[in-house]
N, C-alpha and C positions, 0 to 999 in steps of 0.2 A: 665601421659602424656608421652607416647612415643617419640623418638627424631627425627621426619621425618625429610627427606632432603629436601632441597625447589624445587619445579618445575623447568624443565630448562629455561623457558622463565623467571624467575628469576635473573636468572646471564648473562644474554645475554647483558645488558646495561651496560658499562664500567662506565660512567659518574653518572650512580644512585648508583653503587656500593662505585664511592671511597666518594660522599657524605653520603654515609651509612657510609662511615671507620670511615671520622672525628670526633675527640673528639668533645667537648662542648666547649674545648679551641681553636680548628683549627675552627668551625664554627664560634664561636666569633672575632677571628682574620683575618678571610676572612671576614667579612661582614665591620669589619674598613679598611682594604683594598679596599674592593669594595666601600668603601665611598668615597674613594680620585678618586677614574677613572669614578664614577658617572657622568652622562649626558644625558640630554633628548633621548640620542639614546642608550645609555648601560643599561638604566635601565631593559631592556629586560633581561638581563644573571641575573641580583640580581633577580628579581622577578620569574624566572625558579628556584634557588638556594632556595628561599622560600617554594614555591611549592614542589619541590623534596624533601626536608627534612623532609618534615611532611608526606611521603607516606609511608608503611609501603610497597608496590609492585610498579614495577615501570609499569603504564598503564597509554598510551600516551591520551584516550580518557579523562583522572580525567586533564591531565596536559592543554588540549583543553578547556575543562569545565572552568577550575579554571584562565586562563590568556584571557580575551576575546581577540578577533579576531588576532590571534595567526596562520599561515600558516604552513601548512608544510615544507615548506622550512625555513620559520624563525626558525623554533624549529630546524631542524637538525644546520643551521648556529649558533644560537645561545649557543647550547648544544656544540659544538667543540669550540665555544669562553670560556665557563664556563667552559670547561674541565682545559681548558689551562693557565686561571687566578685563578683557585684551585691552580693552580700543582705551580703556581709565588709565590701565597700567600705563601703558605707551605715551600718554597725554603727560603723564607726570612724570614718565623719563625723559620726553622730549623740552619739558617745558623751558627751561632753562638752556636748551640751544637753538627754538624756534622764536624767532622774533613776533609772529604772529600771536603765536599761542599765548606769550608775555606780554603783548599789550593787550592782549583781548582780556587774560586773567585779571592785569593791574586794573583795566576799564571795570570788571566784576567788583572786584574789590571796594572801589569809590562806586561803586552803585549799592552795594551792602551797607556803606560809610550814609551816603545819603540817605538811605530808607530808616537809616538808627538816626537819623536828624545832624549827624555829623558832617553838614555839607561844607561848616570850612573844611575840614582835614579829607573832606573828599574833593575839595578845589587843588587842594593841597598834591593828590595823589594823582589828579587828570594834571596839572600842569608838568610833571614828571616824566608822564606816561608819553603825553602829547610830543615831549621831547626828541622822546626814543622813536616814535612813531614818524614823525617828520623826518630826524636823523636818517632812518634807514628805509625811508623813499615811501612808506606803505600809509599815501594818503588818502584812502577810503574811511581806516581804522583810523589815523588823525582829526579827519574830518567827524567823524562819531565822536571823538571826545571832545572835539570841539564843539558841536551842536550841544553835545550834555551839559558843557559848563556855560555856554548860553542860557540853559533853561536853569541851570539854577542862579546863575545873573539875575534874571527875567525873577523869579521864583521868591527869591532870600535878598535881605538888603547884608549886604557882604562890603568886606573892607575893598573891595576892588573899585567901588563908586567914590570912595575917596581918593585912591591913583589916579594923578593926572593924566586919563586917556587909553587908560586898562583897559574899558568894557569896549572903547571902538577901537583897540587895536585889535579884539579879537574878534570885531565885526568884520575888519580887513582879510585878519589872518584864513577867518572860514572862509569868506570872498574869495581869495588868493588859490587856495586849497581846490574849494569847489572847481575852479578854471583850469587847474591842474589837471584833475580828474576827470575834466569834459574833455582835455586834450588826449589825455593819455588814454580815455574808452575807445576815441577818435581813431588812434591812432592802434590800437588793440582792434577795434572791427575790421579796420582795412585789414590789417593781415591775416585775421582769419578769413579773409574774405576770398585772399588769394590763394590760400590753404584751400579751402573749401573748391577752390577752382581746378587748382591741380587734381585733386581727388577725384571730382565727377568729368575732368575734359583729359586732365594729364597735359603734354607737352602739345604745344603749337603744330600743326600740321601744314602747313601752308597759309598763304598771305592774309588772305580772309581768315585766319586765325588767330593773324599777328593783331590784323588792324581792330579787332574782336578785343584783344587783351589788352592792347596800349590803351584805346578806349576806354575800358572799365576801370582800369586802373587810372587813368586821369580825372577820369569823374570822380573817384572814390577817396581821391587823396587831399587829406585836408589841407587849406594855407596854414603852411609852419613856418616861423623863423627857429631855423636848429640851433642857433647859438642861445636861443631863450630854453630849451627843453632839459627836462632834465632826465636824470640816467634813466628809468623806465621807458621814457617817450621816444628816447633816442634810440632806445632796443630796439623799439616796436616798429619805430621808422624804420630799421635798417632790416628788418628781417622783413617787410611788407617787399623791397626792393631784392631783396634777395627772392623771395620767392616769386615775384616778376619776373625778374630774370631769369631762374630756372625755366618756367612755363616757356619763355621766349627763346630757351636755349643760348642764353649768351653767358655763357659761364664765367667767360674774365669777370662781364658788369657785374654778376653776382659775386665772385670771390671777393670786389673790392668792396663789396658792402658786407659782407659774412666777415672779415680781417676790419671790419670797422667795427662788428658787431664785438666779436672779440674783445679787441682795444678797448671797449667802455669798460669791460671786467677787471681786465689788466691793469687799466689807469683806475678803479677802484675796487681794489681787491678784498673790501669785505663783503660783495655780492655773492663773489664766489662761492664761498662757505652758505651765505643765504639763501644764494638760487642756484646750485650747481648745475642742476639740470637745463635751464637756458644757458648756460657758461657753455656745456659741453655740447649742446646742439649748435650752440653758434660754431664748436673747434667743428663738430662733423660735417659741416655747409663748407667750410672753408678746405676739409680734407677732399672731400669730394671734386668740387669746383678746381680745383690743382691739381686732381689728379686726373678729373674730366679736360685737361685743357694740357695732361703732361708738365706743370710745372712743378719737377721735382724739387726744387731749392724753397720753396712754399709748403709743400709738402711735409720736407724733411721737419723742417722749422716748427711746421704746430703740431707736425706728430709727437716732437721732444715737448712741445709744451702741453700737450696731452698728456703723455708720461711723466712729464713733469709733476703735473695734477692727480695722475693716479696714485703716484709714491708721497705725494704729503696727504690727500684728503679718503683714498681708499677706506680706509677701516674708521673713520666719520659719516661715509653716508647712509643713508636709508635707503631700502629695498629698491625703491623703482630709481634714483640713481644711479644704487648700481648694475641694475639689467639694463640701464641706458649705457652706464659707463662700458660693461661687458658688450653691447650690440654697436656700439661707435666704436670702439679700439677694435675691437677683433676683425670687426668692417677695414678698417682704416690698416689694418696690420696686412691684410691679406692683397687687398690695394696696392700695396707697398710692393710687395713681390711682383704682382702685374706691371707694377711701373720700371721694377727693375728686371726684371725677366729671371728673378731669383723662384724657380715654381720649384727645384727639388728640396729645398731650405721651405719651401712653403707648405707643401705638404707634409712635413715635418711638423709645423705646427698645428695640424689638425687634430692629433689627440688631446692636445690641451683646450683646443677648442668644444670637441664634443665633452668634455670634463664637466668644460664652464656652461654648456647648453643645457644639459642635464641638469646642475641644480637649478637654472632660469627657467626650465621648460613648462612649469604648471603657469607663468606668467605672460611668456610669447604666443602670440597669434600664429593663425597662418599663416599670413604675411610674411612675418621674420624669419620663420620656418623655412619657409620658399625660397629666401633670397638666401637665409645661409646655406642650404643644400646646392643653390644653384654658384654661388660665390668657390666652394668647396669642388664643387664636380668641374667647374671649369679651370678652376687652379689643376687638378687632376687631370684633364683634357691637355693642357699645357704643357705638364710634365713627359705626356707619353704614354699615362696608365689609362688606357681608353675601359679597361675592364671596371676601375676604380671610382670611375665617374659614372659610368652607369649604375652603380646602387646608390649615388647621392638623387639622378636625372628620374631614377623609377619613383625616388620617392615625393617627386615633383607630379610628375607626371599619375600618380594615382589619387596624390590628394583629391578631397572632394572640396574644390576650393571654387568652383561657379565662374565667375566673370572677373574676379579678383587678379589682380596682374596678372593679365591673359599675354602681353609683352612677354613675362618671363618661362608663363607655360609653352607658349608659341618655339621661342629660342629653349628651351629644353627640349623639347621634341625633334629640332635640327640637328642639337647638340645629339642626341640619339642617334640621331642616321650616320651621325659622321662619325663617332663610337663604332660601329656595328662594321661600317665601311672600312674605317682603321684597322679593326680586329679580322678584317675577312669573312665575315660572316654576309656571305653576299644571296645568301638563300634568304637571310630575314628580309630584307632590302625592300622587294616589292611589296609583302604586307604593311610593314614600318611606313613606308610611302603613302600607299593606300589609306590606312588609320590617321596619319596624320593630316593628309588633303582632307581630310572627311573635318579633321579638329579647327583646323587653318579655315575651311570654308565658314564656320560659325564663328570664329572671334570679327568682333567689329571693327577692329582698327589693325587690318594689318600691313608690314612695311615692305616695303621692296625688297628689303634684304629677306625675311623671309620667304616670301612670296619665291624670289630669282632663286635661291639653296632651294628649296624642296623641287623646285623644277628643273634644275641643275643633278641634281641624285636620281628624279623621274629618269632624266635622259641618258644619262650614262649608264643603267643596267640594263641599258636597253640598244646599247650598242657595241661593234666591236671594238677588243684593244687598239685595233691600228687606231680607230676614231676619236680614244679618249684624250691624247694632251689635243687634239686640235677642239674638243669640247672644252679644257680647260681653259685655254688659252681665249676662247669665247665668255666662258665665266668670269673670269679675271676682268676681259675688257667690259664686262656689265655692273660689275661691284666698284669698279672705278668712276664710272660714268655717276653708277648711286650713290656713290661717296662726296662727289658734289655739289650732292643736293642739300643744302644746310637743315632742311629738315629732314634729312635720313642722317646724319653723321651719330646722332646719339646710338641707334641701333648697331652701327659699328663697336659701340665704347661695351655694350653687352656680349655679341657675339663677333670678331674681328674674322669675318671668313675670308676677307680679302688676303691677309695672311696668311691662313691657312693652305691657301687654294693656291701661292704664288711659295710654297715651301713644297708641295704634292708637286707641280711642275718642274721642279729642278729634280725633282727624284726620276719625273718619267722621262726612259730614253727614243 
């Protein structure tokens, strides 16, 4: 079973999607929720929330069917009341393990205290609050409670004016705060900035590329002393440099900053549980970059601490942690076999994976689509099932995916010829060729390695067997020559045909 993407009228409904998100625990705990605001006129939104759960598409005719005489208008008013008594329910499950949500509430609270004119006991409740808010790094929300009890400094003569130096510590404290937060936006732009670069350029192409990238990035990097920063700012630094490094293809310089990114977790491990989603993008920077550079002993190391992480925090996280934590490991798992050359144990694990794709699938993109089909077909490719990878490669190659990793569509269409070629199917050959020199002509970036395989396959059904090892043996010395080249070596880490092509040669006599 191949891993299609779902239709787009699929994801066009907001409110069938996030009752897709919900655990078993968030459905059970909205529907006691909904027990208490229950009333001859609300039962409408619970009995949509029923209906909608059991659908596996969201088609408003099944939802017509299933609620008798049920209006159009009622279903759109209804469906924005259910959106919005989801989003309360969740709020008040969460509240109590979002740090966010808790100082935002406490902050509500002392703003209730103060409008009842109780603004000692709501000084009482910002100095509390402010605590927890500094404690656990999130100085934006600090800062807001700090300006509030300014104004009510400023506002109310309060016992604070009689503490020797109360009101200017806390002239300090938001001083302090504010500079925090100018470094840390600082240090949060740059790296979106290098993000944003990857995206519309991708990887360095040559020198005028390099000197393109090292440039912006030295303009764009604030003066820091790193021993002054603190855990946010140090993230943000280390992932600005990591993804420098990637663009620039120097995966060591990146691993050692994605294994530093890490270590700030590790060395405080109540982020983790805070922010797991940065925790585990820093392990999938570090899994990659080790595994882009073959160091298996690095590897090994934070894939166990990866799993480590899945077997204590799994059944704690929220929905898009874990379609992250589901798209890092299963990435990282499959990796694992490429690096060991374990492919028939790895295709083994592909039904577990199409398992776990299925229930993620109404939340994955294109994108992720793409890359698990092509990750899946090349494991298969690996193994020897050339039949097996062409249903993960068609369903690459059909997507209507535009300009979007045109890199991967490019290398599924090679990966097809060499399927086809494997199999013997030497009639398909010249069409296959044909189609894809037409696809190859319209992508904008394409690499050598490309480019040398499709005209490597043009050549050889075009000549006789005596000709073909001395054609290989030509092939070979051209994928090594491109192999050289430090900005083609990543196109190899996609599609390794130089392998390929030096394993055919031992076979021809």
């Amino acid at each position: 079973m191949a891993l299609n993407i779902l239709t787009p009228k699929l994801n066009k409904d907001p409110l069938f999607l996030l009752i897709q998100s919900l655990t078993k625990s968030e459905k059970r705990n909205f529907k006691l929720y909904a027990r208490r605001l229950q009333s001859g006129v609300d039962t409408m939104f619970i009995s949509l929330f029923d209906v909608l759960s059991k659908l596996d598409n969201y088609e408003e005719e099944k939802v017509f069917k299933k609620i008798k005489g049920l209006t159009s208008v009622q279903l759109s008013n209804t469906k924005r009341h259910l959106y919005k008594q989801i989003l309360i329910s969740l709020r008040l499950l969460y509240a109590q393990k979002n740090i966010d949500i808790q100082v935002r509430e406490q902050l509500d609270f002392a703003r209730i205290l103060y409008g009842k004119g109780m603004y000692l006991d709501s000084l009482k409740m910002l100095d509390k609050v402010k605590e927890l808010a500094l404690d656990h790094n999130r100085d934006i929300l600090a800062l807001e409670v700090l300006e509030f009890q300014k104004l009510i400094e400023e506002r109310h003569i309060t016992r604070s004016r009689s503490v020797k130096n109360k009101v200017e510590d806390l002239i300090d404290e938001a001083q302090r705060t504010s500079e925090v937060i100018a470094s840390t936006c600082r240090l949060s732009n740059l790296k979106i900035k290098m993000h944003g670069w990857y995206i519309q350029i991708g990887h360095i192409k040559n020198d005028k590329d390099r000197l393109i990238v090292e440039e912006y990035f030295r303009s764009n990097l604030p003066v820091v002393n790193e021993a002054n920063l603190g855990f946010f700012e140090k993230v943000y630094l280390y992932q600005s440099y990591v993804w420098y490094y990637f663009i620039l293809l120097d995966f060591k310089q990146c691993l050692v900053y994605a294994k530093q990114w890490v270590q700030m977790f590790i060395k405080n491990p109540k982020f983790i549980a805070e922010d797991p989603a940065l925790y585990m993008r820093g392990l999938a920077y570090t899994l990659t970059c080790s595994f882009n550079i073959k160091d298996k002993r690095t590897f090994e190391k934070h894939l166990g601490i990866f799993e480590q992480f899945e077997n204590e925090f799994a059944d704690k996280l929220d929905t898009l942690s874990m379609q992250l934590l589901f798209l890092y490991l299963s990435t990282a798992r499959i990796n694992r076999h490429f690096l060991l050359g374990t492919f028939k144990d790895g295709v083994k694990r592909v039904p577990i994976i199409e398992k776990q794709f299925k229930k993620f699938a109404p939340l994955l993109d294109v994108h992720r689509t793409m890359v698990f089909n092509y990750k899946i077909a090349y494991l298969y490719m690996n193994n020897g099932d050339y039949n097996k990878a062409l249903d993960y490669l068609n369903v690459i190659i059909n997507l209507e995916a535009g300009h979007l990793r045109e890199d991967i569509q490019s290398y599924a269409r090679i990966m097809q010829v060499v399927s086809h070629y494997e199999m013997g199917n030497m009639n398909l050959l010249p069409y296959l060729i044909k189609s894809n020199f037409r696809f190859l002509g319209k992508v904008k970036e394409l690499n050598k390695l490309q480019k040398e395989s499709l005209d490597f396959f043009n050549k050889i059904i075009n000549i006789p067997d005596s000709e073909i090892k001395q054609a290989f043996k030509e092939f070979i010395k051209t994928l090594k020559n491109i192999s050289h080249d430090p900005y083609e070596k990543r196109s190899f880490l996609y599609l390794d045909m130089l392998s390929w092509a030096n394993e055919k040669m031992k076979k021809i006599k």
